[in-house]
C-alpha positions in Angstrom: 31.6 -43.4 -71.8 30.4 -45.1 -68.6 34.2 -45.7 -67.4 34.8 -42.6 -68.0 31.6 -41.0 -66.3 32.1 -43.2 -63.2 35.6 -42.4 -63.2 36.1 -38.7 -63.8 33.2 -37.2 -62.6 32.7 -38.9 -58.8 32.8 -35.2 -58.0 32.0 -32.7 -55.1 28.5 -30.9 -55.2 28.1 -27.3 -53.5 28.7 -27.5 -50.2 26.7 -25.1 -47.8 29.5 -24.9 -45.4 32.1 -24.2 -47.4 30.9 -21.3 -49.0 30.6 -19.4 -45.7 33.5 -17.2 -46.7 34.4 -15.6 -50.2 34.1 -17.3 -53.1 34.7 -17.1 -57.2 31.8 -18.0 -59.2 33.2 -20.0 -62.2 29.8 -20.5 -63.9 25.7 -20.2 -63.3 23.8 -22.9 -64.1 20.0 -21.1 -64.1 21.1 -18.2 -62.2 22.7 -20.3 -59.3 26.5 -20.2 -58.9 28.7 -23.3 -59.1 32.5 -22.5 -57.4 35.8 -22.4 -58.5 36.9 -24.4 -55.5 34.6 -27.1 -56.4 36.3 -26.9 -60.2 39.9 -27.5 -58.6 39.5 -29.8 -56.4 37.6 -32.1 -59.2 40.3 -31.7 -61.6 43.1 -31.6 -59.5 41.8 -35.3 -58.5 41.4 -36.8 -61.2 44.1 -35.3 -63.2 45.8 -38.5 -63.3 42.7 -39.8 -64.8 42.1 -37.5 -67.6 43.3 -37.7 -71.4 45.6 -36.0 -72.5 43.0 -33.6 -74.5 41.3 -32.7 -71.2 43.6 -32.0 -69.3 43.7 -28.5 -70.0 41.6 -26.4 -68.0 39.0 -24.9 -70.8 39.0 -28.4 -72.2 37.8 -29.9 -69.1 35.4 -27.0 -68.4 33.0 -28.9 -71.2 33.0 -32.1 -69.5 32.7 -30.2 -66.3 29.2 -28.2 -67.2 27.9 -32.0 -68.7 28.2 -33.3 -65.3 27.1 -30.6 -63.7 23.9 -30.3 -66.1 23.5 -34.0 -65.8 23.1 -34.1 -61.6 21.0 -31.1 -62.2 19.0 -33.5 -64.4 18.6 -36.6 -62.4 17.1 -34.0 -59.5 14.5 -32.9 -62.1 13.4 -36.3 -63.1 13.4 -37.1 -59.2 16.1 -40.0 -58.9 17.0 -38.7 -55.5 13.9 -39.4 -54.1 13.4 -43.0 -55.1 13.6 -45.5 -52.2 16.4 -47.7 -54.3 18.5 -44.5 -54.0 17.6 -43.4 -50.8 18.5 -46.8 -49.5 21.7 -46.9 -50.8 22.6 -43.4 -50.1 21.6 -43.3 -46.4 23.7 -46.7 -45.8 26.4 -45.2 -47.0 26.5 -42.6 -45.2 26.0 -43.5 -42.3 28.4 -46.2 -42.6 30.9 -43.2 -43.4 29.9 -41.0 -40.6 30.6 -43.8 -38.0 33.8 -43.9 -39.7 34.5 -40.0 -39.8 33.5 -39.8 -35.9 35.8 -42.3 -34.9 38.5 -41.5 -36.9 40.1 -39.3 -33.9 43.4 -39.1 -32.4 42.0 -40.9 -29.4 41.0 -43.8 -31.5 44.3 -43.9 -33.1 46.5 -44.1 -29.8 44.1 -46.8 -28.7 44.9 -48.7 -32.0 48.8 -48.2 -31.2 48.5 -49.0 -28.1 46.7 -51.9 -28.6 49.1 -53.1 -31.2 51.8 -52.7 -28.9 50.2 -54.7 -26.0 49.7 -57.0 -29.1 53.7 -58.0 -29.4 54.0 -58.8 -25.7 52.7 -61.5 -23.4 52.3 -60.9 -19.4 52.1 -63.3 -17.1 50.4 -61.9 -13.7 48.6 -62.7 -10.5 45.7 -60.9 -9.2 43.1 -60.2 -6.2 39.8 -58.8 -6.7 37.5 -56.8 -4.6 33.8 -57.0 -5.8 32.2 -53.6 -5.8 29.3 -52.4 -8.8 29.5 -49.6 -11.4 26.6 -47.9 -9.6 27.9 -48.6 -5.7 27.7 -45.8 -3.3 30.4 -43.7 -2.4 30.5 -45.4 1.0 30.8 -48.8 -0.3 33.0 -47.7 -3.2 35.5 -46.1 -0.7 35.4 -49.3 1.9 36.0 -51.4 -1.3 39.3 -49.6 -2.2 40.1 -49.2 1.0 40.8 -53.1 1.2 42.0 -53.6 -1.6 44.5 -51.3 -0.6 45.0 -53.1 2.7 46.1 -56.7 0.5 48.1 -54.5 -1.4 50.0 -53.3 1.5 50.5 -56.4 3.6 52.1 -58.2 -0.5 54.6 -54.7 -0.1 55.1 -55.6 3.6 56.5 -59.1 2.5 53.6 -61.5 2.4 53.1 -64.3 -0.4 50.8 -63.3 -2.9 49.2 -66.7 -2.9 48.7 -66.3 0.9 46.6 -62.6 0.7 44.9 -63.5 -2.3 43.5 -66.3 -0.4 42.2 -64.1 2.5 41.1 -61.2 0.2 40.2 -61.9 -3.2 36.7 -62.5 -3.9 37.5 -64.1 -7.8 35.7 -67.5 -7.1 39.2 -69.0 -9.1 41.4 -68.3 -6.3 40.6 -71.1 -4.5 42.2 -73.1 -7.3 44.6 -70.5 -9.0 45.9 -68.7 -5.8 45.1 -65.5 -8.5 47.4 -66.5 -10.6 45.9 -66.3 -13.8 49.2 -67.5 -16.5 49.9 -65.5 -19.7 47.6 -63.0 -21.6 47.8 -60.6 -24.1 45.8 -57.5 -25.8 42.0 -58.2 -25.4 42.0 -61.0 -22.8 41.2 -59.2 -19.8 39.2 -56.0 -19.2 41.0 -53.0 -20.4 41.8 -51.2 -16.7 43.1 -54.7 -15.8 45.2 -55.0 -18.9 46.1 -51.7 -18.3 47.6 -52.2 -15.1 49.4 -55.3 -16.3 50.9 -53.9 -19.2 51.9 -50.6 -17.0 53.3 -52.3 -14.0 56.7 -54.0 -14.4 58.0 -57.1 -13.6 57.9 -58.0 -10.1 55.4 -55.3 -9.1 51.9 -54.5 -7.9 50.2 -52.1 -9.3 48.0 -49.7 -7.5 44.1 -50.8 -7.2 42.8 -50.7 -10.9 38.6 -50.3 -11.2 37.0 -52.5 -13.3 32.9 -53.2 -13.7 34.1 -55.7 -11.8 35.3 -54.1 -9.1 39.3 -53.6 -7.9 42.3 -55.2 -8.9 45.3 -55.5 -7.7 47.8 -57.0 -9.9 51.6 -58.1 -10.0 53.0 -58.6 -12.7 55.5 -62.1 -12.8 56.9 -62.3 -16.0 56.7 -60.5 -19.6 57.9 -62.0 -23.2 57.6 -61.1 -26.8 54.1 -63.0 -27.8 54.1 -65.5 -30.7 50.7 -64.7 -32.6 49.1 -68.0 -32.4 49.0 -71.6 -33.8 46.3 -74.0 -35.2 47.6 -77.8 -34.7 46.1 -81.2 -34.8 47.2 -84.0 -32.3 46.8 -87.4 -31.5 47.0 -88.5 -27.9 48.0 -91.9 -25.9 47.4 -91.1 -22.4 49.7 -92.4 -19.6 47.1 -94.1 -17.3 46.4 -97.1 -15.2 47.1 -100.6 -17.5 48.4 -98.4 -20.1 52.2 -99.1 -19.7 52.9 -99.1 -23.5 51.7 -95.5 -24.1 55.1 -94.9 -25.6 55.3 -98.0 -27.5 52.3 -97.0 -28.8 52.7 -93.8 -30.2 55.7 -94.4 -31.8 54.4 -97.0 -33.7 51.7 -94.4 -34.7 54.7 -92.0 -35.7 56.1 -95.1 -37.7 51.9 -95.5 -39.8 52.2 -91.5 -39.9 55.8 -91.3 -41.8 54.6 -94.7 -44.1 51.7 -92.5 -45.4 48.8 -93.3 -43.4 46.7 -89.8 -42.6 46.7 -87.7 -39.6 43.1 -87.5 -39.3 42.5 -90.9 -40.0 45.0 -91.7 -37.4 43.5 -89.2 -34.5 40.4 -90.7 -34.7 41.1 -94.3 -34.7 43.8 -94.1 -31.8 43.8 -90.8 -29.8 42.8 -90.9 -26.4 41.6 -87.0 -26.3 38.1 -87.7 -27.3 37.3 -83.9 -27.4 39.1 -83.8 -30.6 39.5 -87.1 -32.1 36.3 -87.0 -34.1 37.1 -84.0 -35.6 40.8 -85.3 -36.8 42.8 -84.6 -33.8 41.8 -80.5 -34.4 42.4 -78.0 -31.2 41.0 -74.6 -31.5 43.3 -71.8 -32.4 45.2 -70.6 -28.9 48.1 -68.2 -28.4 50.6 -69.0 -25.7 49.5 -69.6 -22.5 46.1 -70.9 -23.5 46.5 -74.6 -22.5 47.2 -76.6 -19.5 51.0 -77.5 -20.8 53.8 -75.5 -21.3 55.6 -78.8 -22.7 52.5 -79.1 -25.5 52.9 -75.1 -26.3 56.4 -75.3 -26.9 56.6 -78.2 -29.0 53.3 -76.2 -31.3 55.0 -73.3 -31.2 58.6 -74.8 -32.0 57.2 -76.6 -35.4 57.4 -74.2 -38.7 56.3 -75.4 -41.5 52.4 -76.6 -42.3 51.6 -79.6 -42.3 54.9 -80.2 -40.6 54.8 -83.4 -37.5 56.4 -83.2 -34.7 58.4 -86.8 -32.5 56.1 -87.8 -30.1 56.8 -86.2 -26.5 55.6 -86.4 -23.1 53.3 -84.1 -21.4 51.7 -84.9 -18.1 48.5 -85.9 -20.0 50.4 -88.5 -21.8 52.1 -89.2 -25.0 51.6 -86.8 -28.4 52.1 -86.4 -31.7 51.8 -82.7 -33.2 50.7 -81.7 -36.7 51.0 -77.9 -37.6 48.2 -76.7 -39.4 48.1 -72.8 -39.8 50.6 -70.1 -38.1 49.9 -66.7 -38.0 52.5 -64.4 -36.8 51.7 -60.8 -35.5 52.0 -58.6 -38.9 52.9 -54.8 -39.4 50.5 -52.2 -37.5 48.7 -51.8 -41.6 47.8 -55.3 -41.5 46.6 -55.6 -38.0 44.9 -52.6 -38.3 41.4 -53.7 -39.1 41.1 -56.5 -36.6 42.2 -54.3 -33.8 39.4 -51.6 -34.8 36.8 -54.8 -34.9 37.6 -56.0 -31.5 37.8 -52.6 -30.0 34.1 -52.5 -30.6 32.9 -54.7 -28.1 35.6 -53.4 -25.5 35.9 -50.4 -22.5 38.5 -48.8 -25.4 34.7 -47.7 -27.5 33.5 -46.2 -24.6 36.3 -44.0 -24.3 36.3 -43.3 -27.9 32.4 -42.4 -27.6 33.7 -40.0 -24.2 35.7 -38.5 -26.9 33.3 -37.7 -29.7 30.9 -36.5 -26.9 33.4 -33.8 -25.8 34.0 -32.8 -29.4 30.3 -32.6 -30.3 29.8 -30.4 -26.8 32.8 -27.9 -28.5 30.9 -27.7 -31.7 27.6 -27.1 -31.1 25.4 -24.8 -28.6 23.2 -27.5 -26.4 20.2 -25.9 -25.1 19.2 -28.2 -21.8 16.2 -28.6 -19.6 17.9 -29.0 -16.4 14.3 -29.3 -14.5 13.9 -33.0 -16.5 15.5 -35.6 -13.8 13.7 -33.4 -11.2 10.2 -34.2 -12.8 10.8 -37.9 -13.9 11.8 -38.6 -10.2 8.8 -36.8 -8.6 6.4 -38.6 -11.4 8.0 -41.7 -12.3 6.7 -44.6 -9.0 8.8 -47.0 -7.5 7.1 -49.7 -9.8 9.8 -48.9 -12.2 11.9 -51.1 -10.5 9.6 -54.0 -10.5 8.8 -53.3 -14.2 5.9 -52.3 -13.8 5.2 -48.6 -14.4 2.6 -47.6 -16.9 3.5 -44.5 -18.8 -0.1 -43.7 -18.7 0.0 -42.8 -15.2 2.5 -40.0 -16.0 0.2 -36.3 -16.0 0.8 -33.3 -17.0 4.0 -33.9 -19.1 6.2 -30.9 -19.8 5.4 -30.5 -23.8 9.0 -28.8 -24.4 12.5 -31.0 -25.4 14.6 -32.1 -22.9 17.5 -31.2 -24.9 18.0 -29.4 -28.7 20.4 -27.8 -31.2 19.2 -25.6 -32.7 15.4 -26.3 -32.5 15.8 -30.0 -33.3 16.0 -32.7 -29.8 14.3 -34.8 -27.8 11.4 -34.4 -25.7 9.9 -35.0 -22.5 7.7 -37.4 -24.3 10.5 -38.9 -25.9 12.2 -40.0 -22.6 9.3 -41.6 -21.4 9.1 -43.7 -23.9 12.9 -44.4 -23.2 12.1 -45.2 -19.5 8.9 -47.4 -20.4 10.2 -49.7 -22.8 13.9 -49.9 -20.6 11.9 -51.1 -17.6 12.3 -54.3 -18.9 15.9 -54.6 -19.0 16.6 -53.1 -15.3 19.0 -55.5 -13.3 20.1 -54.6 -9.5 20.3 -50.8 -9.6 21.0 -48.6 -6.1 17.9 -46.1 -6.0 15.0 -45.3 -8.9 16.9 -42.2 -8.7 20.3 -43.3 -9.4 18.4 -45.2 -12.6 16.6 -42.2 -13.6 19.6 -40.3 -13.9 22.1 -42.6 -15.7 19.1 -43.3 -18.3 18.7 -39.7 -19.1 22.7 -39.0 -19.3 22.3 -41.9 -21.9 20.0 -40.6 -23.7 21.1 -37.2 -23.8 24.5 -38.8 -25.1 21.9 -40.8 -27.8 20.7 -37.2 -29.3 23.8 -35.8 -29.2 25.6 -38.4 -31.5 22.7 -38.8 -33.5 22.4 -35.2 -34.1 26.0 -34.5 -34.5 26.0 -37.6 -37.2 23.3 -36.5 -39.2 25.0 -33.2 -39.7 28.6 -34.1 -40.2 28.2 -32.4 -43.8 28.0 -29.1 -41.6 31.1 -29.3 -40.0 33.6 -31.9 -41.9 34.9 -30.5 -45.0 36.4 -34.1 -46.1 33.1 -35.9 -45.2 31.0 -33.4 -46.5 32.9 -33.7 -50.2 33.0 -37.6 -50.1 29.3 -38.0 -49.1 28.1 -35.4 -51.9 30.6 -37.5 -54.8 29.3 -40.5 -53.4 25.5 -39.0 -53.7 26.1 -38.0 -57.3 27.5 -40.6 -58.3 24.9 -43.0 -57.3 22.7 -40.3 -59.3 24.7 -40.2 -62.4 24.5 -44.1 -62.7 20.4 -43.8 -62.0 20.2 -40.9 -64.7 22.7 -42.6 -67.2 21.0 -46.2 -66.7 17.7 -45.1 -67.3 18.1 -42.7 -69.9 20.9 -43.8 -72.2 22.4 -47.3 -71.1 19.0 -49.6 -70.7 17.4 -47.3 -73.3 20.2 -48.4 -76.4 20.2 -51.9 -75.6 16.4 -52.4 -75.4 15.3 -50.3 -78.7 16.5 -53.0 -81.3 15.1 -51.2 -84.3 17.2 -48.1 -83.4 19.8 -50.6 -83.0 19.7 -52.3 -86.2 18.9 -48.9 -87.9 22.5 -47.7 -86.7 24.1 -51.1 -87.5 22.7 -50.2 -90.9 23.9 -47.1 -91.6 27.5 -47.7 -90.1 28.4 -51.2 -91.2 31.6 -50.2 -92.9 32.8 -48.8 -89.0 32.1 -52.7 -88.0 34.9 -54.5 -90.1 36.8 -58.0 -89.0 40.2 -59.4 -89.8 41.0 -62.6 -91.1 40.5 -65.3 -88.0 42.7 -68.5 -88.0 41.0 -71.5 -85.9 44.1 -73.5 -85.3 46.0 -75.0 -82.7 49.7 -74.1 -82.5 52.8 -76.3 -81.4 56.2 -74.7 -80.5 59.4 -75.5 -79.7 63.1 -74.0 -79.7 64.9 -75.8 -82.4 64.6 -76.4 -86.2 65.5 -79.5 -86.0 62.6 -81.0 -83.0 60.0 -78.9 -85.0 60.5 -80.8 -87.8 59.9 -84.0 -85.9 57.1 -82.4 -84.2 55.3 -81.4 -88.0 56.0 -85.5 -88.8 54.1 -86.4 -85.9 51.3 -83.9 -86.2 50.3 -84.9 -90.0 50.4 -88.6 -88.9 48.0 -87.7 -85.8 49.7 -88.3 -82.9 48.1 -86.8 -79.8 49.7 -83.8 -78.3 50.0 -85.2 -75.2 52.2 -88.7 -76.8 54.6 -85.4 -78.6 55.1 -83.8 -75.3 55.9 -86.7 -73.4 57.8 -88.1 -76.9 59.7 -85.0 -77.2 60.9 -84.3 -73.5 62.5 -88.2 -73.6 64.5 -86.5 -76.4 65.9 -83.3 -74.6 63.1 -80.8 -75.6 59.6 -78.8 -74.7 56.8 -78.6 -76.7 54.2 -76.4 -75.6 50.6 -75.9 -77.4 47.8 -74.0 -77.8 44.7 -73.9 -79.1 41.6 -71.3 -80.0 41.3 -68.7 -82.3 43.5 -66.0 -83.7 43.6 -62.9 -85.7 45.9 -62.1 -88.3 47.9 -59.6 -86.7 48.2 -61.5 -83.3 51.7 -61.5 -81.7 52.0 -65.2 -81.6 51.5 -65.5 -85.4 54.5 -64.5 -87.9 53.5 -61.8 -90.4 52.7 -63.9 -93.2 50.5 -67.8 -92.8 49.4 -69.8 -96.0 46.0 -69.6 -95.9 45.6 -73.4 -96.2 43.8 -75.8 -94.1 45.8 -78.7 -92.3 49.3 -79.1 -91.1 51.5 -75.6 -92.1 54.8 -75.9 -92.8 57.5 -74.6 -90.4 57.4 -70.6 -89.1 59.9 -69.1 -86.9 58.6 -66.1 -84.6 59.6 -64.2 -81.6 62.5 -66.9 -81.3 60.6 -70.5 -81.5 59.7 -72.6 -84.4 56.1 -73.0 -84.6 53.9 -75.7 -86.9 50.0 -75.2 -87.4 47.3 -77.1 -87.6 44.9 -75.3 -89.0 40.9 -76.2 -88.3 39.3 -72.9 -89.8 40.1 -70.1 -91.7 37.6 -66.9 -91.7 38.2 -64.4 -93.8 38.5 -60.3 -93.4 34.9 -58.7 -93.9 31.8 -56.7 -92.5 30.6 -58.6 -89.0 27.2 -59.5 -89.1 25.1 -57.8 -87.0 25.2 -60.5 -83.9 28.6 -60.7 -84.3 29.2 -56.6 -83.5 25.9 -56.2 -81.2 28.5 -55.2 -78.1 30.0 -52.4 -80.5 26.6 -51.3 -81.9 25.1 -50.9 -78.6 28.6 -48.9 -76.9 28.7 -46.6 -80.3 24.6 -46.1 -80.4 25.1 -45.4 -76.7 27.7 -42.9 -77.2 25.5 -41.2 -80.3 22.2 -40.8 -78.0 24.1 -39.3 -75.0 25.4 -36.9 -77.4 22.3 -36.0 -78.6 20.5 -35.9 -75.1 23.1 -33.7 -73.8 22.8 -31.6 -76.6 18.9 -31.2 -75.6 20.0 -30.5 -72.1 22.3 -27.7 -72.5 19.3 -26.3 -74.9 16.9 -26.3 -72.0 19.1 -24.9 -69.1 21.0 -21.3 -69.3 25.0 -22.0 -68.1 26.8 -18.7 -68.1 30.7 -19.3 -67.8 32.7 -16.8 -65.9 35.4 -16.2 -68.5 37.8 -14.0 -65.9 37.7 -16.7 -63.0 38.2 -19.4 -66.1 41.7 -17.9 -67.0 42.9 -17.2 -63.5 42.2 -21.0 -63.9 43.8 -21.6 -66.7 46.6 -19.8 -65.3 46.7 -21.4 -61.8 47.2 -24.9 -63.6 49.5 -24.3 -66.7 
């Protein structure tokens, strides 16, 4: 009854929204109306799920009013308002409103995208022009403006190399001339990767913004990407005195092939004392990642795990490679999740949190104070940028909210707070103004998503259904453990009262203790039999038997009469049996134990006591509730039901 509970009856409650327009009342439950939309869309879900008994319409209607009645119940005895519920509940939904908010079509063109970029490398070169988030317009402007200029002199016919070394202010350039090798998805800042993936091969893209500042990029070269590679290597490096570095690995290669372990071998021999104590073990890397194309090609060129490479020659030295895990980019389904993950902590949830905030601002009607940055920059001092404001110094505070829906925001008070305990935090800003400002667009934002989160029930149908079958279903479980479930196991005189009074329900069959040998011919289970009555051990008539051509598989425990492995009919004799033939093998028993058909003891059918006593007392308490609460069934808007679903 609990499977099916949990199963079936994961159901919608009333939801406020929805019954904005029209609706049929199917039934009243103490004068207040339960839906027919909230009837259909229960049992067309889990019509799959249903017997075939319930699955008609006025058949379903009874379990319908039990689980209706039985939510009503578990919000009489006050299960929704104990903490281990409310703990529960509010987890999950806020784990499902974060989900619901996100799930946009934004958010899914970012995945795609992403997933894209994903399958291809690029390989680019790039300049960079420092200029902060927060810069004026004057120094943003001069800023583009130059990088521009670089950009210009590259189209004019100018090396790269030779303008990123007079413009770019990326500290690498110095050693890199900008060129920064192969990436993929995720390695750079999204503008940047942006620019990359947008500008083709052999061009420069426009001036990209960044936290960072501008970037120009030109894009060298672009290839399908490989997913990446785990590997292990040993090292002999070609130095100074070291003339045998190839004699030497070799004769490695020759201890390797002999037996000798990899790991054992790295960190006696190799020369690459980074990973030599931990077996000759690089990090995971994609292409691109290392300081040798020749070492890439050979990791990427092996295929198998576990599979070694030749040595080979890199300008480090001599190597041997050992494949250790591969993992190839998988279908957009697969990737899915690890794309979302990484998203997270990237420019791409920013723009996905631009997105929400513009469809909150549709939804709702935002009442704003637009007189609050005016007073926090006349009252807030310039010790705010030394950290050292005291929000006790602030008088005569505007008691009204700064911003609200529908009579629920933030206040005045609130944002002081906000800009007290931020102090801390502040790094090189522009003005206490400019601060002030991008503080209170933040938290403005902050209320918004909160708000708009908190009432999701009030404007997602889907989320609104889900959260209220999650909700009682976490109350059915409460109600049904506490009141049936716990209840029937712990009373053990009610227990052995039932056991009592239903002992003929609690019947066994005939149990054979026995272990079973089989084999596929007559002939080899006769031999088999011999050897069983004189003792031999099973694993002496296995290996005996496959010498002579044939299997012999057994198998040991206990069996009922009417188990599919036995033939119909076994001499109820201890020992070795004689010879039985059944679904197509020749079988010979040795039988330990034989229990006969009877009545099981009480211990012995406790777990079918306690399921049927369980089963009897929900009967009875549901009885009691139906007695105690007046359901009134719509009997016209039941056979336009029945009607809709024949």
């Amino acid at each position: 009854m609990k499977n099916l509970l949990l199963l079936v009856f994961l159901a919608t409650g009333c939801i406020a929204f929805a019954q904005k327009k029209e609706q049929k009342v199917l039934l009243t439950i103490n004068d207040q109306p339960v839906y027919a939309d909230e009837f259909k869309r229960v049992f067309s879900k889990n019509l799959n799920l249903l017997q075939d008994d319930q699955k008609d319409v006025s058949e379903y209607m009874d379990l319908f009013v039990d689980y209706k009645l039985k939510v009503l119940e578990a919000e009489t005895q006050g299960l929704d308002t104990l903490p281990s519920f409310m703990g529960e509940y509010n987890i999950y939904k806020k784990q499902l409103a974060d989900k619901y908010m996100k799930d946009s079509e934004i958010t899914e063109n970012l995945l795609q995208e992403a997933y894209a970029r994903k399958k291809q490398e690029v390989n680019a070169s790039h300049i960079l022009i420092n200029v902060t988030r927060n810069a004026s317009a004057k120094d943003t402007l001069k800023a583009y403006q130059k990088a521009m200029k670089a950009r210009k002199e590259i189209l004019n016919g100018k090396s790269f190399a030779e303008v990123a070394k007079t413009y770019s202010e990326d500290p690498s350039v110095e050693k890199n001339n900008g060129d920064l090798g192969w990436f993929t998805v995720f390695s750079m800042v999204y503008p940047f990767e942006t620019a990359a993936y947008e500008t083709k091969v052999g061009e420069v893209s426009m001036p990209a913004r960044s936290q960072f500042g501008y970037h120009i990029v030109k894009v060298n070269d672009k290839r399908k990407a490989e997913g990446t590679v785990k590997v292990a290597h040993i090292m002999i490096e070609n130095k100074e005195g070291n003339s045998d570095a190839k004699t030497q690995i070799f004769e490695i290669k020759e201890k390797l092939d002999n037996g000798n372990g990899f790991s054992e071998m790295a960190r006696q021999y190799s020369d690459d004392k980074n990973t030599a104590v931990n077996g000759g073990v690089i990090n995971t890397f994609s292409r691109g990642k290392l300081n040798s194309g020749a070492f890439e090609n050979v990791a990427f060129g092996l295929t198998e795990i576990d599979e070694t490479s030749t040595p080979f020659e890199t300008e480090y030295g001599w190597h041997i490679v050992k494949l250790l895990n591969k993992n190839t980019i998988k279908s957009f389904e697969d990737e899915k999740q690890d794309l979302s993950r990484r998203m997270k902590g990237d420019v791409r949830a920013q723009l996905i949190r631009e997105d929400v905030l513009k469809d909150i601002q549709n939804t709702y009607t935002i009442k704003e104070d637009e007189a609050a940055l005016a007073y926090f920059s006349k009252n807030v001092s310039d010790a705010l940028l030394s950290s050292k404001w005291d929000i006790n110094n602030l008088k005569d505070i505007p008691q009204k909210n700064i911003i609200e829906i529908k009579g629920e925001g933030k206040s005045y008070q609130d944002f002081a707070k906000l800009i007290s305990n931020s102090q801390r935090q502040i790094g090189k800003v522009e003005s206490k103004e400019s601060l002030l400002k991008q503080w209170l667009i933040i938290f403005k934002e902050n209320f918004l998503i909160s708000y708009h989160k908190e009432h999701l029930a009030e404007t997602d149908a889907e989320y609104a259904y889900i959260i209220q079958e999650y909700r009682n279903g976490l109350l059915l479980f409460e109600l049904m453990e506490d009141n049936i479930w716990q209840a029937a196991k712990k009373d053990s005189v009610a227990l052995q009262t039932y056991y009592q009074q239903h002992q003929k329900e609690f019947t066994k069959e005939k149990t054979y203790t026995l272990t079973m040998a089989s084999t596929d011919t007559k002939k080899m289970a006769k031999q088999v039999r011999k050897w069983m009555k004189k003792g031999v051990e099973n694993d002496t008539i296995e290996k005996d038997a496959k010498e002579m051509g044939h299997s012999v598989l057994f198998k040991s425990g206990e069996f009922q009469e009417n188990h599919d492995a036995l033939p119909s009919k076994i001499k109820d004799r201890k020992g070795v049996s004689k010879l039985y033939e059944n679904n197509g093998v020749f079988l010979v028993f040795d039988i330990e134990n034989i229990e006969p058909e009877g009545i099981k003891t009480f211990e012995e059918a406790r777990g079918e006591v306690v399921s049927q006593y369980q089963q009897q007392l929900e009967k009875e308490w549901i009885e009691n509730i139906r007695a105690k609460n007046n359901v009134v069934i719509n009997q016209e808007v039941l056979k336009s039901l029945e009607k809709e679903f024949e």
